[in-house]
TORTORLUM-387549 format. One line per 5 residues: number of its first residue (from 1); their letters; for each residue x negated, z, y of C-alpha. Coordinates in Angstrom, 1 decimal. Example, Ala and Ser with C-alpha at 12.3 -4.5 7.8 and 13.67 -1.06 7.14 Angstrom:
BEGIN
1) as) -12.3,7.8,-4.5; -13.7,7.1,-1.1 $
This chain:
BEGIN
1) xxxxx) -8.7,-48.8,-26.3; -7.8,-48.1,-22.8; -7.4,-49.3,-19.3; -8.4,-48.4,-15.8; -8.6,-48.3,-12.5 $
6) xxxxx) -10.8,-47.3,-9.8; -9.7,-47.2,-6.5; -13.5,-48.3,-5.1; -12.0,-48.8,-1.2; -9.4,-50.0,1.0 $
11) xxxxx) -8.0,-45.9,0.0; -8.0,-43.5,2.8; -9.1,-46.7,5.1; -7.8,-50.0,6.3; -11.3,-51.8,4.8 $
16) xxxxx) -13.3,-52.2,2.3; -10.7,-53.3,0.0; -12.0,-53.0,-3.8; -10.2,-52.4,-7.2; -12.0,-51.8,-10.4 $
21) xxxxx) -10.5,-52.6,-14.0; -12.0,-52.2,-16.7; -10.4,-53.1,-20.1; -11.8,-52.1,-23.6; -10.3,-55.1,-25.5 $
26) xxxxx) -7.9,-54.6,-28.8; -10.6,-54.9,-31.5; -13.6,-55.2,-29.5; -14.7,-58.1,-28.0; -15.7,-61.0,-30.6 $
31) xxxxx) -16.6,-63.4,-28.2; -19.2,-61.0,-26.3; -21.1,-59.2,-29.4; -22.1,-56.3,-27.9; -20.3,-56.0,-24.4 $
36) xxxxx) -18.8,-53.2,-22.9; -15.2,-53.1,-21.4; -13.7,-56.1,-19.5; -14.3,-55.4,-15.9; -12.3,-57.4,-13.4 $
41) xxxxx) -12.8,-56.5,-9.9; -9.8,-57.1,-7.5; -11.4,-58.1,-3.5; -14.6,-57.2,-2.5; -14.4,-56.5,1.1 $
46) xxxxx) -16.4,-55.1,3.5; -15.9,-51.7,5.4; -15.8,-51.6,8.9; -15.0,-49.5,11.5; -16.8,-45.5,11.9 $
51) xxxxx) -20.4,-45.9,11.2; -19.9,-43.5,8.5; -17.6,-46.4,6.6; -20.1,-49.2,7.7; -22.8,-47.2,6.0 $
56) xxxxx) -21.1,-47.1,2.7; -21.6,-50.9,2.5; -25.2,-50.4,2.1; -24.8,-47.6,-0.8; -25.6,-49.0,-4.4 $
61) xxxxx) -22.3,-50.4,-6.0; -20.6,-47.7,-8.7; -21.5,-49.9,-11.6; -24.0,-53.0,-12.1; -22.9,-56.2,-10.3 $
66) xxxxx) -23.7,-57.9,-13.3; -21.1,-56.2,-15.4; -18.4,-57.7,-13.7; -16.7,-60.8,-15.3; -14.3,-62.4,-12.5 $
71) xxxxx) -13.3,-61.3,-9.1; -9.4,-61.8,-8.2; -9.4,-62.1,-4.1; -5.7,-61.8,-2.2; -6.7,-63.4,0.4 $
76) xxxxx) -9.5,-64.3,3.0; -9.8,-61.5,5.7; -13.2,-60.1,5.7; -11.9,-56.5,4.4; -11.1,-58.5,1.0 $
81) xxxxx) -14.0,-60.6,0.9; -16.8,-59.5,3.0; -18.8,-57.9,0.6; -19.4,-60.9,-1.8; -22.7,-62.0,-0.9 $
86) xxxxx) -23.8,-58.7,-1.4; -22.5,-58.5,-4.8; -24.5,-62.2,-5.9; -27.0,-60.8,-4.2; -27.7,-57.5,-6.5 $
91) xxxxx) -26.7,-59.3,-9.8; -23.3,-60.8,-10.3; -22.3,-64.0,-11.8; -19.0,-63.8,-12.8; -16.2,-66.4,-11.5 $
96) xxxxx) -14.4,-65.9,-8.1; -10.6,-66.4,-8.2; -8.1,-67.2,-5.3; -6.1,-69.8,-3.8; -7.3,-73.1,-2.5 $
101) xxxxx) -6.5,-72.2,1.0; -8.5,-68.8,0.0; -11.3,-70.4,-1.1; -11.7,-72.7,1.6; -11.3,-69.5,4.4 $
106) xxxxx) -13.6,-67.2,1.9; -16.3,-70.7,3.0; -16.0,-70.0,7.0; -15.3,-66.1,6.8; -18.8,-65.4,4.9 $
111) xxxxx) -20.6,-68.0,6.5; -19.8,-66.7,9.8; -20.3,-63.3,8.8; -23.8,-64.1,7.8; -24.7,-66.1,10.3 $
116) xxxxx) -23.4,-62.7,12.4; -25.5,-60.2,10.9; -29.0,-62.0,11.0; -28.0,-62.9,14.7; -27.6,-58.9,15.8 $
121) xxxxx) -30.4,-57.7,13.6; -32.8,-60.0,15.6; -31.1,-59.4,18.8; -31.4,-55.6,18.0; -35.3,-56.1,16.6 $
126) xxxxx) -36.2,-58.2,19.8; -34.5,-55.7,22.1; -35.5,-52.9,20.4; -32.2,-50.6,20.6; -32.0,-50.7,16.4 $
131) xxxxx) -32.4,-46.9,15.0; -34.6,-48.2,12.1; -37.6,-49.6,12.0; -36.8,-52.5,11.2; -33.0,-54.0,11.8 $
136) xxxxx) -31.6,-55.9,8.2; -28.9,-57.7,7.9; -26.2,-56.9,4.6; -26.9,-60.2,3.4; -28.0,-63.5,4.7 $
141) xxxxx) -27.2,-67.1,4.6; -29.0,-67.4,1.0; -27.0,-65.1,-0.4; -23.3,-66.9,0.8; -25.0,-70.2,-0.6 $
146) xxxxx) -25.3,-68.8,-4.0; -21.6,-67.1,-3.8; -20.1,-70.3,-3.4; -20.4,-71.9,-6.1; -18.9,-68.9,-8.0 $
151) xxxxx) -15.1,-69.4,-6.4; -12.9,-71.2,-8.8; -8.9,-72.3,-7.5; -5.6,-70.7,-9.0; -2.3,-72.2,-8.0 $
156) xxxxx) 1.4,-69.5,-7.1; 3.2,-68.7,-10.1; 0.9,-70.3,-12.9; -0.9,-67.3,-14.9; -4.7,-67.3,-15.2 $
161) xxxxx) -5.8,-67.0,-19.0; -8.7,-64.7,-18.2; -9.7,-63.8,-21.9; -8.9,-60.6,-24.2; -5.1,-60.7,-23.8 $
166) xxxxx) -5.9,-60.8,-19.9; -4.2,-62.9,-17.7; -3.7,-62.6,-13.7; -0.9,-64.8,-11.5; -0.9,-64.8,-7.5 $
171) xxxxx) 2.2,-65.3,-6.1; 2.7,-65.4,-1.8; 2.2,-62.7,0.4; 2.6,-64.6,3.6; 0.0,-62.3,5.4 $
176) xxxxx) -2.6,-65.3,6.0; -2.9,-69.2,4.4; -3.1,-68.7,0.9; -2.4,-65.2,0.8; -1.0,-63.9,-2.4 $
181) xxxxx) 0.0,-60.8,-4.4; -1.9,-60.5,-7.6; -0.4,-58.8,-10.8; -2.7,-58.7,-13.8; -1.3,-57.8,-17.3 $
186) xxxxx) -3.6,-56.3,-20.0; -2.9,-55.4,-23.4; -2.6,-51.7,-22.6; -0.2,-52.2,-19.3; 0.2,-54.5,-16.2 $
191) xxxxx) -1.1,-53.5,-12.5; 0.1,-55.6,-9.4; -1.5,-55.6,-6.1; 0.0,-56.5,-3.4; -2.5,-57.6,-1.2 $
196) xxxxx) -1.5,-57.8,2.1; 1.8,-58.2,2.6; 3.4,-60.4,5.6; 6.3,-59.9,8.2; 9.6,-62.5,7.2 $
201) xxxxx) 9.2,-63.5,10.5; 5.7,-64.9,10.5; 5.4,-67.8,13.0; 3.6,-70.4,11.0; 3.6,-69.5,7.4 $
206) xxxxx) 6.4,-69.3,4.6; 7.7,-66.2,4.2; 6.3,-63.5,1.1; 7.8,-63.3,-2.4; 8.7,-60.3,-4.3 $
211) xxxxx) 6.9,-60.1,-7.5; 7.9,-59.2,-11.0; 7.0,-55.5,-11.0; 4.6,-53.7,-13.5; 3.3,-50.8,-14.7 $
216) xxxxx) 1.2,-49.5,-11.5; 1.6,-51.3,-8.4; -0.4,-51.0,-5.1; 1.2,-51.3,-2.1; -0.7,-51.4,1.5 $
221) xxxxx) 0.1,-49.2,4.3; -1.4,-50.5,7.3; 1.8,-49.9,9.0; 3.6,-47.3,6.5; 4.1,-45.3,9.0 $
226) xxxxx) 5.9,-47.1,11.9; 8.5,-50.1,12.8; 7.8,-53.5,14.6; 9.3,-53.3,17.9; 11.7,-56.9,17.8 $
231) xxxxx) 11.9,-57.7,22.1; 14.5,-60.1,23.6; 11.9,-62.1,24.8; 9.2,-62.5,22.7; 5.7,-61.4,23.3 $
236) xxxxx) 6.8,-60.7,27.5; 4.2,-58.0,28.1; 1.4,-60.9,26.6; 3.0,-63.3,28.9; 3.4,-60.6,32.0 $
241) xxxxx) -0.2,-59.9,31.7; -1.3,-63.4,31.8; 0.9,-63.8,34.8; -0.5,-61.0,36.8; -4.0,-61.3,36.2 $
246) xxxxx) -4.0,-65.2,37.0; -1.9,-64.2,40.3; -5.5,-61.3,41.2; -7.9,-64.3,40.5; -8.6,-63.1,37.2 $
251) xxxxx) -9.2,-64.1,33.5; -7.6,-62.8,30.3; -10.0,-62.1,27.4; -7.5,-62.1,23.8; -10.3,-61.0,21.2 $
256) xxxxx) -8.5,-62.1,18.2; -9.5,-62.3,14.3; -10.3,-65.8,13.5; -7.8,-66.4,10.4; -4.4,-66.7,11.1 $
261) xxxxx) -4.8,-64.5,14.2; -6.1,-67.0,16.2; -3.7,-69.7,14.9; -0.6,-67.2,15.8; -1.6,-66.2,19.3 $
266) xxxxx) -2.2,-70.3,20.1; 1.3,-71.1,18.9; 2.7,-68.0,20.5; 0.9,-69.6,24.2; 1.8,-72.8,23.6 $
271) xxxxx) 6.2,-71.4,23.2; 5.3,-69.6,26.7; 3.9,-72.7,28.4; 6.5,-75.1,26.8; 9.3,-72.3,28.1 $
276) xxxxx) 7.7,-72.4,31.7; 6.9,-68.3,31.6; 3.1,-68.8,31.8; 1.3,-70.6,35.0; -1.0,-73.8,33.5 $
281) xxxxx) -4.2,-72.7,33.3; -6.6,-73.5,30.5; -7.1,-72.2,27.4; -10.6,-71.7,25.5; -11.1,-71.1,22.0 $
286) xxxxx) -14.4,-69.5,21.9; -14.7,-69.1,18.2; -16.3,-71.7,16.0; -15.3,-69.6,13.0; -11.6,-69.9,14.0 $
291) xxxxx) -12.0,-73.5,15.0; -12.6,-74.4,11.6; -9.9,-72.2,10.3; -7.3,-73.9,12.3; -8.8,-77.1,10.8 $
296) xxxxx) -8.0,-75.8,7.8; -3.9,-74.6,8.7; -3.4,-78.1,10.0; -4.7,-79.9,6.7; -2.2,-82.0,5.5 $
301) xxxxx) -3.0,-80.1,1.9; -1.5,-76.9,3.4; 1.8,-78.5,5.1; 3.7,-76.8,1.9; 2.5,-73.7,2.8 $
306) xxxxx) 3.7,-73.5,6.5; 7.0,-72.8,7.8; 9.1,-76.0,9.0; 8.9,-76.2,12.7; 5.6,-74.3,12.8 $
311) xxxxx) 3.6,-75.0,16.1; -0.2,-75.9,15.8; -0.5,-78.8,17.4; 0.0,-77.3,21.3; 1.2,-79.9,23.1 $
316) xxxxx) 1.4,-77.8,25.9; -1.8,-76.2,26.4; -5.0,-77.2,28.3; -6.9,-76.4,25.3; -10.8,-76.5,24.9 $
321) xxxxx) -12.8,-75.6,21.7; -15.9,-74.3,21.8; -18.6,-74.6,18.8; -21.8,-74.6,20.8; -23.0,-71.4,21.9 $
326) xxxxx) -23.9,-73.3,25.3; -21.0,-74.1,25.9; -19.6,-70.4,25.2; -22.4,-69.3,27.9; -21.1,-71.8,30.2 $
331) xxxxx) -17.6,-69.6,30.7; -20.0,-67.0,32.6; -19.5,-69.4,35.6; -15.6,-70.3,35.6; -14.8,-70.5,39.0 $
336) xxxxx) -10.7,-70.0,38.5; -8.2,-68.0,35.8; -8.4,-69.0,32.8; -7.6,-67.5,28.9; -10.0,-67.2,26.6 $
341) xxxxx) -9.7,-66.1,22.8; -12.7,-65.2,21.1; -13.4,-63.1,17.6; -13.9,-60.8,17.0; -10.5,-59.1,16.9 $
346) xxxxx) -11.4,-55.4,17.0; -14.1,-56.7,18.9; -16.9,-55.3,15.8; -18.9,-58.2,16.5; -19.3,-62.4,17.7 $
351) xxxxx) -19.5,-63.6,20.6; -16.0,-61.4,22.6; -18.9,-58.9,23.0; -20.6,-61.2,25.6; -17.5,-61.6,27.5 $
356) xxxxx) -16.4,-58.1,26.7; -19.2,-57.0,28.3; -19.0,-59.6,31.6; -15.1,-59.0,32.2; -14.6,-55.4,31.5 $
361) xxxxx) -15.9,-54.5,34.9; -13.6,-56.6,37.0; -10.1,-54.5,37.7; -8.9,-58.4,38.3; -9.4,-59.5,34.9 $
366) xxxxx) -7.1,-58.2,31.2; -8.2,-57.3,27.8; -4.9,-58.3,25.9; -5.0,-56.7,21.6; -3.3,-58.5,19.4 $
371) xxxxx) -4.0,-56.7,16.3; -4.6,-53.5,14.3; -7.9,-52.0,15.8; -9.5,-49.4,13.1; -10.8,-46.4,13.6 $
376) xxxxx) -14.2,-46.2,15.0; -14.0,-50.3,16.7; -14.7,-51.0,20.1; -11.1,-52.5,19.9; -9.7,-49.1,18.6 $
381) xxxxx) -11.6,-47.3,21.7; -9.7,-49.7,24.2; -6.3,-49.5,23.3; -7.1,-45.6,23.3; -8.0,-45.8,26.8 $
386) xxxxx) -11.7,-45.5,26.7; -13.4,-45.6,29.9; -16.5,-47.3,28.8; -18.0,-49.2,25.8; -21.5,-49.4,24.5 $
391) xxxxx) -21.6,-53.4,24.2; -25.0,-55.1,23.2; -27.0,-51.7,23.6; -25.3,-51.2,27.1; -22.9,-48.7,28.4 $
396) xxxxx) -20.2,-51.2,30.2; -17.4,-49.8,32.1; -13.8,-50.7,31.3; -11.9,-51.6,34.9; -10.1,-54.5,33.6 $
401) xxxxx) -6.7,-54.0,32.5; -6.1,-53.7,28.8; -2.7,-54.9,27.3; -1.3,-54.1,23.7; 1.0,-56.9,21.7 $
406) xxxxx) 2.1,-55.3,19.1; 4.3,-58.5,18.0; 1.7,-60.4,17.0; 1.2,-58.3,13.3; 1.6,-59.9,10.3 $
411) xxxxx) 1.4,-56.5,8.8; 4.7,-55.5,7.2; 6.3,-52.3,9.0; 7.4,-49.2,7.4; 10.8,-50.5,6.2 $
416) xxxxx) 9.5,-54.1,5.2; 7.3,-52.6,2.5; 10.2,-49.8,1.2; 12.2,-53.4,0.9; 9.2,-55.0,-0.7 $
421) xxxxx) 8.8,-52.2,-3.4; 12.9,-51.9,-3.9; 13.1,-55.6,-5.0; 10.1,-54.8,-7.9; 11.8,-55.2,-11.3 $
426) xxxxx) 11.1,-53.3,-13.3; 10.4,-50.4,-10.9; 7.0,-49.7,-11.1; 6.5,-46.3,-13.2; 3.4,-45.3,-11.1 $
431) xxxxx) 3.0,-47.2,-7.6; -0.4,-45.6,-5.0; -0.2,-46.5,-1.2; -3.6,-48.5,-0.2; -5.0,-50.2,2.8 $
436) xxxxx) -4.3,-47.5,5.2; -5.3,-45.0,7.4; -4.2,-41.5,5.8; -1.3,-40.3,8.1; 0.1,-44.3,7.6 $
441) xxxxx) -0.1,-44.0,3.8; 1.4,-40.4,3.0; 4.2,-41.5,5.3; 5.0,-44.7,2.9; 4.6,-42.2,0.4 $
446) xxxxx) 7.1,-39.9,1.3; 9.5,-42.9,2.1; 8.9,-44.3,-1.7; 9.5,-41.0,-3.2; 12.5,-40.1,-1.1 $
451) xxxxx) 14.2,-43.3,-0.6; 13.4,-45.3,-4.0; 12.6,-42.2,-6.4; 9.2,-43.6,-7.0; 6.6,-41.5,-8.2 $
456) xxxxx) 4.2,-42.7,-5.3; 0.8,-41.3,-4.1; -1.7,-42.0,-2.0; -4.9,-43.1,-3.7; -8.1,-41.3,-3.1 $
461) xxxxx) -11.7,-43.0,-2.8; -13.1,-43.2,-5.8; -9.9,-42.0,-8.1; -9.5,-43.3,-11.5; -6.5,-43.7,-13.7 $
466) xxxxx) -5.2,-45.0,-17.0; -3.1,-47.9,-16.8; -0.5,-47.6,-19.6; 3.1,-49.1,-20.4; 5.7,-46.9,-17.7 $
């Protein structure tokens, strides 16, 4: 009898996220004559990024879809649950696990992502600037169709019976709506994840948790590796930007991810315009995908889950959402300043590469970040200063001003995840950094192993260990 884990990605990377257990039962399994180990698969995101990450979503999975029993998602973000449809599609039919506020995110984020890929693999078959023969998307709308039905809801706090002497129980993370950290307990030992993990100081949603600890734990390290800068005057250089570039004619472009992201920067605009620090000019959200998301944050079924005082309904903005595509093509032609948010964030795709690739040219108009950008993204290459981008098989040249807001993460720094792993108890006897680019990981490593006497390490892609009692 004996339990592991494979570390299957989101190790060595930001994406991808994908943890394999697999369980050989006390006795066998009596209710499956027969089966092999219990294999539970925590997220199934998608990797993005360097073409040489993007092209591992295409490689055959490391062991049948169809010997997975459940999938256990964190949360909604595309790096957790991107790679779903794919999974249906090459044989699972197991049950999907998260919150009801994951669940109902999961529905726009695959949909969307879909809808995405079939949309560039005809735009690159009918201009003819795909490398292949033919251009094919991951997965299509079919596949998302059949995924669906597949998600089941957990609530915080109450354990999952999952079978076997298994059981799994989320508990907040307050990363995005219905976020969670997941710890799973087996007969053999007890493994939490911890998903992403949110800043205290998220704008809209209840702060994150600490979980009992366990055995192994997981801990991401987007940010492992540096502190949040905390300003007097909250997001100023966002504010500055929009100030200047509406004073040069101009427009500012926020590509921004559609959960949360989009959601964040709105209520972030509408504190500036209530405060008088921005001029009034209008605001478009260009994103049908976020649209429905902020549906979604506003549902009175979600009030629990957001901070009091939590700002989504903008008084103060001259807001216009835009679902048709139309009406997106229709900004081409703005004849004054205006801001317009659009996903994607790191800019990998939708419809920011259209206006990407109209604005960057003009010195009068600003690209303003908002989030992490990965290696190998066309958001990535901007905040790094690159001169041009390849945009919709064209080489576009970046004269517009590009701004960074760091302030807008809802990434825990460095020294909110040490906090987050001192309050486990019990320690955890084993505890691998995740969800983060290498320098970022063996930094919260170090800090682990120096400040908490953890025996911490940074997992490898692929690496399998034995989950026992610590």
């Amino acid at each position: 009898m004996a339990t592991t884990l494979t570390f299957l990605g989101g190790a060595r990377t930001v994406t991808g996220s994908k943890y394999l257990l697999s369980i050989d039962p006390p006795g066998g399994a009596p209710d499956r004559p027969g089966a092999g180990p219990r294999r539970i698969l925590v997220d199934c995101g998608l990797f993005q990024g360097m073409k040489k990450l993007r092209r591992a979503n295409w490689a055959p999975f490391p062991v049948d879809p169809a010997s997975i029993d459940d999938v256990l998602l964190t949360h909604a973000h595309m790096d957790h649950t991107g790679y779903l449809p794919r999974l249906v599609k090459h044989g699972f039919r197991g049950s999907i696990w998260g919150t009801d506020a994951t669940q109902a995110l999961t529905e726009i984020v695959l949909r969307d992502s879909a809808y995405l890929q079939e949309r560039d693999a005809d735009f690159a078959n009918e201009h003819g600037f795909s490398r292949h023969e033919k251009a094919l998307p991951l997965y299509r709308i079919g596949d998302v169709a059949k995924t669906l039905p597949l998600m089941r809801s957990v609530e915080f706090h109450r354990p999952l019976d999952l079978g076997d002497g298994i059981e799994a129980t989320w508990h907040r993370a307050g990363h995005i709506l219905g976020s969670a950290s997941i710890r799973v307990a087996t007969p053999d030992g007890s493994v939490l994840f911890s998903g992403d993990l949110g800043r205290t100081t998220h704008p809209v949603l209840r702060s994150r948790e600490i979980p009992p600890g366990a055995d192994v734990a997981l801990i991401e390290s987007t940010y492992g590796d540096r502190e949040h800068i905390e300003p007097a005057s909250p997001h100023e250089a966002f504010a500055a930007a929009i100030r200047r570039t509406v004073s040069l004619g101009g427009s500012v472009l926020v590509p921004a991810f559609a959960v949360d992201r989009t959601e964040v920067v709105l209520a972030a605009l509408d504190g500036m315009a209530a405060e008088g620090r921005i001029p009034p000019v209008p605001v478009y959200v260009d994103s049908p995908m976020a649209l429905r998301s902020l549906e979604i944050y506003r549902a009175p079924s979600q009030a629990c889950e957001l901070r009091d005082g939590a700002r989504l309904r903008l008084p103060h903005l001259r807001l216009t959402q835009l679902r048709a595509v139309e009406e997106s093509k229709r900004l081409n032609t703005l004849g004054a300043p205006a801001i317009i948010i659009s996903a994607s964030g790191m800019a990998t795709g939708g419809r920011v590469l259209h206006h990407l690739a109209r604005m960057l040219p003009d010195p009068r108009n600003c690209v303003v970040l908002t989030g992490y950008q990965a290696v190998g993204t066309r958001g990535r290459s901007l905040a790094d200063g690159a001169q041009s981008l390849k945009l919709l098989g064209m080489e576009v040249g970046v004269r517009a001003s590009v701004v960074r807001d760091e302030e807008f993460s809802v990434h825990a720094d460095a020294s909110e995840l040490v906090d987050w792993a001192r309050g486990l108890s019990p320690a955890p006897g084993r505890i691998f950094c995740v969800h983060g680019e290498p320098d970022s990981a063996s930094a919260l490593a170090g800090a682990l192993r120096s400040r908490l006497g953890l025996d911490a390490a940074v997992a490898s892609p692929g690496q399998t260990i034995t989950v026992d009692r610590s």
